[in-house]
Structures are given as structure tokens and as C-alpha cells.
C-alpha positions in Angstrom: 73.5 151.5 119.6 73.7 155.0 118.9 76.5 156.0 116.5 78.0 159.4 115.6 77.0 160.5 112.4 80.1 161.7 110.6 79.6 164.7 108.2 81.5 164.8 104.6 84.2 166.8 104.3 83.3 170.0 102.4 84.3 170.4 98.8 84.7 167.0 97.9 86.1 168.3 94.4 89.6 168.4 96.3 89.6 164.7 97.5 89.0 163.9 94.1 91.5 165.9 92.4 94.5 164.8 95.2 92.6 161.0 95.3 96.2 159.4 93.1 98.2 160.7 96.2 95.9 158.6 98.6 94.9 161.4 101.1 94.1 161.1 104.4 91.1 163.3 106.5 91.0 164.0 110.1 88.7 165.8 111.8 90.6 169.8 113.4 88.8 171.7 115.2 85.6 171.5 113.6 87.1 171.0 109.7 88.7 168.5 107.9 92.7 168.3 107.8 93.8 167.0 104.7 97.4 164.9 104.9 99.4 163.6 102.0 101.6 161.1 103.3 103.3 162.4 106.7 102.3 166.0 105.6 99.4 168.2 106.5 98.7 170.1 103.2 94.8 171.4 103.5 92.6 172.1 106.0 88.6 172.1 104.1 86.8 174.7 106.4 83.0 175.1 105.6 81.7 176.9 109.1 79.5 180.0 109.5 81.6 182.2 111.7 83.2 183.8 110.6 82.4 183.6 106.8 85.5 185.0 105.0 87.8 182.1 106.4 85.4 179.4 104.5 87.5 177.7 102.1 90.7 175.7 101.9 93.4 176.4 104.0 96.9 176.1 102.4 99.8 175.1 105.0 102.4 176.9 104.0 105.2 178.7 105.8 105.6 183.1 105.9 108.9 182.2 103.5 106.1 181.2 100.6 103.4 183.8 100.6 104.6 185.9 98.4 105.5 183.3 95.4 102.2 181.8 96.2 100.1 184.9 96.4 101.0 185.4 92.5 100.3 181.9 91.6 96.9 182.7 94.0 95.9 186.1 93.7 92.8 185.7 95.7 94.7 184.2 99.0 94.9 185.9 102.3 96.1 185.7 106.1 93.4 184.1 107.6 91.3 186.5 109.9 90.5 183.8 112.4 93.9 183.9 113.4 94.0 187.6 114.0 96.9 190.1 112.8 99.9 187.9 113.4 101.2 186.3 110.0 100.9 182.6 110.1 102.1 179.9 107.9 98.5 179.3 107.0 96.5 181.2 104.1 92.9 180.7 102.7 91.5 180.5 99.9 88.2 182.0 99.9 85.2 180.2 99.5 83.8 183.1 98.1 86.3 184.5 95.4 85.1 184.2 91.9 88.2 181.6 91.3 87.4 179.3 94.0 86.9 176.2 92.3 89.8 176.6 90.1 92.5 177.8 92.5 91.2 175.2 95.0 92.3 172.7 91.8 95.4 174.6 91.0 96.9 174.3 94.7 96.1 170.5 94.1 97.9 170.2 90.7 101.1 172.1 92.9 100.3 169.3 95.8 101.3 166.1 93.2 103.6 167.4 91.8 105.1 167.9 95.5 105.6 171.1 95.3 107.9 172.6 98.6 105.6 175.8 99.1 102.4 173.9 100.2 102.3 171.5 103.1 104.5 171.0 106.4 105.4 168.0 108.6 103.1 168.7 111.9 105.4 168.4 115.0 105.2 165.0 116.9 103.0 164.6 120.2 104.7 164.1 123.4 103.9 161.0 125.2 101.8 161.6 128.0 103.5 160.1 131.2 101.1 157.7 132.9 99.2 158.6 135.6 100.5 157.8 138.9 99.1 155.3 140.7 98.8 155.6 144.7 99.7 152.2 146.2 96.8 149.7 146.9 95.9 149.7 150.6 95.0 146.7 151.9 92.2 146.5 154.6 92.9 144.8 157.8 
């Protein structure tokens, strides 16, 4: 039987540091969505293109950038998303405080702090398919 190897999350230092809250991973489009109960709080994005949106993605809402951008001076829009503003930010794999903002926005995520994470909207049920009537042959 050939099974599907399952890659590791990127920066497993943020697992670690949010393990007491019992997160959950998912697999999103090619990164790894980090929940905290019924929240969605990270998204760990390691992927080539393009480069500068490597890092951990905060979900956040527009209302919050601002308060977080001083607690996070390196955090940005993320460019992937183009120039609209989104209620996500990044924080870059690259910056010099990686490592430690990555931790900080961790500390802020036990301590349930409002500005990071959101409740992801419910799925609609898919109707079943309809099924045509079963002919019988003659």
C-alpha cells in the first residue's frame, strides 16, 4: 500500500510554545493552519514563491493592525494577497526578530488575546446529488 507521506509543519518552535492550548494542524492550501479550539489563529507558510510571505500568518481582523503592528514592528499585508487589506498579516520569515515575534504572538495566543485569531465561517451542506430514477429493463 502506498501511503502519502505527510510533511511537518514548518517551524515546529510554534507547536511547541502553543502545545498547553492543544492545537490543532490542517493542511491550507499548501501550509499548515493552526486552530486553537474553534479558532483559526496561524497559518505556518514555508513555500518558495513568493519568498517574502514565508512565515507565520497572524489572523487577525483590519480593526487590529495597527495595535499589533507596535507590539510587531516587523508585520506586514501579505503580498500574496495583492493590494487589498486583509485581516491577515505575516510575519516574515526573514526579519531579524522572527523567532522571537513568532513566540511573542504565541504568548498573546494563551493568554487569549482578542487581536489574534477568528472563528472561520461554517461550510454549507452540499445538497445530495440527484439521483435519476432506476429504469428497469423489460
Amino acid at each position: 500500500m502506498d501511503r502519502k507521506r505527510t510533511k511537518s509543519p514548518p517551524y515546529p518552535f510554534v507547536l511547541e510554545a502553543l502545545e498547553s492550548a492543544h492545537p490543532l494542524t490542517r493542511p491550507m492550501f499548501g501550509c499548515t493552519a493552526v486552530y486553537v479550539g474553534e479558532r483559526i489563529v496561524l497559518i505556518l507558510r514555508e513555500k518558495p514563491e513568493p519568498p517574502e510571505d514565508q512565515g507565520v500568518w497572524l489572523a487577525t481582523s483590519e480593526e487590529h493592525h495597527v495595535s499589533l503592528s507596535r507590539d510587531f514592528p516587523s508585520m506586514r499585508s501579505i503580498a500574496l494577497f495583492g493590494p487589498k487589506v486583509t485581516g491577515w498579516q505575516v510575519l516574515p520569515a526573514a526579519s531579524d526578530d522572527f523567532e522571537e515575534a513568532a513566540l511573542k504572538a504565541c504568548r498573546l495566543i494563551l493568554r487569549e488575546d482578542p487581536r489574534i485569531g477568528k472563528v472561520p465561517q461554517r461550510k454549507k451542506p452540499r445538497k445530495p446529488a440527484r439521483k435519476s430514477p432506476v429504469r428497469k429493463s423489460r
